[in-house]
N, C-alpha and C positions, 0 to 999 in steps of 0.2 A: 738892860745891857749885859748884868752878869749871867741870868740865863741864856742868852744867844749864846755869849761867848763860850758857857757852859757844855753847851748844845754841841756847836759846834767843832770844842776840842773831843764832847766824848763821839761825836759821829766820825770825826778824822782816826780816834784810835779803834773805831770799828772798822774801817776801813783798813785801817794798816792788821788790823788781825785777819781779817777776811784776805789782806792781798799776803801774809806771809804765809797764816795757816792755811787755807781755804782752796788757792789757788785763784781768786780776781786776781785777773791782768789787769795792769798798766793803763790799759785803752779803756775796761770798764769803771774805772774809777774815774777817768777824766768823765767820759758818757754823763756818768751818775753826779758829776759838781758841774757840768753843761748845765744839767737838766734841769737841777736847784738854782741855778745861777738864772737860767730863762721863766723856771715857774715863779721864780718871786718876783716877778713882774708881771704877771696876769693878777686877773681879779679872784685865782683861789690864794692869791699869798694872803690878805687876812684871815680866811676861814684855816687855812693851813697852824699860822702864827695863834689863832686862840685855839685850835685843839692840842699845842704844842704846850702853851702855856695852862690850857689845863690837866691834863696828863701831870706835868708837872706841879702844879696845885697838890694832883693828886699821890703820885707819889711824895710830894715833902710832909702829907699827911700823916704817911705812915711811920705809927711807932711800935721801936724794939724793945 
């Protein structure tokens, strides 16, 4: 649950840096939480969710 939620806040602040800096509109950001909002309901949202959680596996590996 804490990394969804993790995930989550840091993909919204990517989004908000893409729509301040970058120039995303408005519309492609709705598009782009559409698209997550319908693919986590087919049969890749598992496969999605463990390369997610490994990724992160992998990054909390790394030490500074």
């Amino acid at each position: 649950m804490i990394l969804s939620i993790s995930g989550v806040v840091l993909l919204g602040v990517i989004v908000f840096v893409f729509f301040r800096k970058d120039g995303l509109k408005a519309s492609h950001a709705v598009v782009c939480a559409l698209f997550g909002f319908y693919i986590a309901g087919t049969a890749l949202a598992p496969s999605i969710e463990a390369g997610g959680a490994s990724l992160a596996n992998i990054l909390g590996g790394i030490k500074f």
